[in-house]
C-alpha positions in Angstrom: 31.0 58.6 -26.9 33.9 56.4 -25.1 32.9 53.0 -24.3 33.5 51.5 -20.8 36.0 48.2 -20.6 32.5 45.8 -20.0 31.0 48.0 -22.9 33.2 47.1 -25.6 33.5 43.3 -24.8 30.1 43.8 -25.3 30.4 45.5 -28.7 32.9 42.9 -29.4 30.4 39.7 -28.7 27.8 41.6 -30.3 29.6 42.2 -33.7 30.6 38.8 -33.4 27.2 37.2 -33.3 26.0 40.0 -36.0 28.9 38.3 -38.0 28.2 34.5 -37.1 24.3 35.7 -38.2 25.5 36.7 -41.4 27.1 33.6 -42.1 23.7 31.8 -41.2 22.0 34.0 -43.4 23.8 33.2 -46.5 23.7 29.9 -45.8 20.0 29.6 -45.6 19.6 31.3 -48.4 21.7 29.0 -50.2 20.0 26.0 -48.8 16.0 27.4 -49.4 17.2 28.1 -53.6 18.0 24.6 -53.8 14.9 24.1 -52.0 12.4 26.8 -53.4 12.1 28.0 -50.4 9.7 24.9 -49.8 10.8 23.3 -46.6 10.0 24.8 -43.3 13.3 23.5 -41.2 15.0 25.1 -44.1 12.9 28.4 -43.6 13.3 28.8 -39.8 16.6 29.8 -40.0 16.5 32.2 -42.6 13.5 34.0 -40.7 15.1 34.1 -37.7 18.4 35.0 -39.1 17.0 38.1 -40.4 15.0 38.8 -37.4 18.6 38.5 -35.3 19.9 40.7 -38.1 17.8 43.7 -38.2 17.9 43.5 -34.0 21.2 43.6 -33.7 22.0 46.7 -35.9 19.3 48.7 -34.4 20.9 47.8 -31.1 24.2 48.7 -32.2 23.0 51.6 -34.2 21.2 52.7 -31.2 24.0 52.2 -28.8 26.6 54.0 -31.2 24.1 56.6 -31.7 22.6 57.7 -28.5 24.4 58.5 -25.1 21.7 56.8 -23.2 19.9 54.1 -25.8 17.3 52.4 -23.6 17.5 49.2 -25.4 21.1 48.8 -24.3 20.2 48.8 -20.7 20.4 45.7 -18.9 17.1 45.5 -18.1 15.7 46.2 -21.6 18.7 44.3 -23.2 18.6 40.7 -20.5 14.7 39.6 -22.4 15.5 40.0 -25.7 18.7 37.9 -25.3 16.6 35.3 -23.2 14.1 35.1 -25.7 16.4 35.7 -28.8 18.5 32.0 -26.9 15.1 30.5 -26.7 14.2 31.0 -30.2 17.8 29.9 -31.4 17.5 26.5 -29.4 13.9 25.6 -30.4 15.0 26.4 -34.3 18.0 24.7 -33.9 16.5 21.8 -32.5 13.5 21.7 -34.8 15.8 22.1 -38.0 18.5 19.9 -36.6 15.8 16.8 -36.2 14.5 17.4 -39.5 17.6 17.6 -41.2 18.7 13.9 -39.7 18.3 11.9 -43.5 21.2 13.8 -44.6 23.8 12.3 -44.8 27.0 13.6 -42.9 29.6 12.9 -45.1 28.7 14.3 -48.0 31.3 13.2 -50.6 29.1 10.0 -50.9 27.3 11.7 -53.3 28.5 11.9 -56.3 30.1 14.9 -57.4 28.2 15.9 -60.5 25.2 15.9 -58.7 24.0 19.7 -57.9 23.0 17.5 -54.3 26.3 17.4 -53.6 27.2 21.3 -52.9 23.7 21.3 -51.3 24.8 18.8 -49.0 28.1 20.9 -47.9 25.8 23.9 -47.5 23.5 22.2 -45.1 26.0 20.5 -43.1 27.6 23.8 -42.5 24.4 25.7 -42.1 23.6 22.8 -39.2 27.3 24.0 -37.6 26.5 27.9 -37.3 22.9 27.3 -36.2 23.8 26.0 -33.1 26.9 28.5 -33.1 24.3 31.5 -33.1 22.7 29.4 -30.4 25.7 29.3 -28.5 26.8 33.0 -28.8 23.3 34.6 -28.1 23.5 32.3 -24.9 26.6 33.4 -23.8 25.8 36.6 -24.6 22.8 36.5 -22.3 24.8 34.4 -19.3 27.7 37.0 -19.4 24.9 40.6 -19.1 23.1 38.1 -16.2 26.0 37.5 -14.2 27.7 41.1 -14.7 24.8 42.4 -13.9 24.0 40.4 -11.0 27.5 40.7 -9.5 27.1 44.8 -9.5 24.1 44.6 -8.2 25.7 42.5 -5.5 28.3 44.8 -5.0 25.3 47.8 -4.4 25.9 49.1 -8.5 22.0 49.8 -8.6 23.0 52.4 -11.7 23.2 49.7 -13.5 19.8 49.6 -14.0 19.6 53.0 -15.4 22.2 53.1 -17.7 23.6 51.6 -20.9 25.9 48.6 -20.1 28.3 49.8 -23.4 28.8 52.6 -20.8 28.6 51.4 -17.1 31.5 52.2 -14.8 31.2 50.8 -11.4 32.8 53.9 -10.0 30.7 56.1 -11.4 27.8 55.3 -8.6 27.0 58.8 -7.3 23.0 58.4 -6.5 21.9 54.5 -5.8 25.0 53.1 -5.0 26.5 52.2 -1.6 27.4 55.5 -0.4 27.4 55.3 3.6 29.6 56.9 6.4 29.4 53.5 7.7 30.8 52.2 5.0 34.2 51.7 6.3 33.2 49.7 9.2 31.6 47.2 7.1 35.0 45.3 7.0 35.0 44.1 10.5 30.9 42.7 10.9 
């Protein structure tokens, strides 16, 4: 079960967004006690965060787990990023908007007030919303553009296997594989 070069950047971006989740999870858990769970710009993030969660460790499971894990195929893997982005934007957005009263410097509240620590947790929840945004997007721009760039190149495997284990070499049926091939230099 070795990884290709592409597949553990991969591995490496997803952990880091699993990690970056995390963070957003205890955050908004933090921020919804305070709350009691009432307010739903506080609740967005804590449902998605989960949702991100438990997708992301099945895909990692999956792709640890299984030679050939269908959901780590490009094709499988490009929509759920694109939609996972969409939904990280539009909560953001929504959240971010609704959270606007609060004040950004939060040592004008005074320190004995519970309010306070609330505050710091909401300013900081505000920060790795739109920091899970930005991973899951790049996430989603780099597997486009590899993707896109082997296809270019004639790499239709890529297609048909997981990216944690695409080689461009190893194109033995769909690739490029013409006597002709060598000509191609001087059309």
């Amino acid at each position: 079960m070795t990884f290709s070069q592409v597949g553990k950047k991969r591995v490496v971006a997803h952990v880091t967004f699993l990690l970056t989740d995390i963070v957003v999870l205890a955050l908004a858990a933090r921020v919804n006690q305070f709350q009691d769970f009432f307010f739903m710009a506080d609740l967005f993030p804590l449902g998605l965060s989960i949702a991100t969660f438990i997708l992301l460790v099945v895909m990692l499971g999956l792709d640890f787990a299984l030679e050939n894990s269908y959901i780590a195929h490009p094709r499988i893997e490009i929509p759920i990023f694109v939609i996972m982005s969409i939904l990280w934007l539009a909560f953001s957005a929504f959240s971010t908007s609704r959270w606007h009263l609060v004040p950004l410097d939060c040592s004008i509240i005074p320190a004995e007030l519970a309010e306070r620590a609330w505050c710091k947790d909401l300013q900081a929840l505000k920060a790795f919303v739109w920091l899970n945004f930005l991973l899951c997007l790049f996430i989603t721009l780099f597997t486009i553009r590899y993707t896109m760039s082997q296809l270019g190149r004639g790499n239709r495997h890529i297609l048909r296997i997981p990216l944690s284990r695409y080689t461009s070499e190893a194109s033995t049926s769909g690739g490029r594989s013409s006597e002709f091939l060598q000509f191609e230099k001087f059309s």
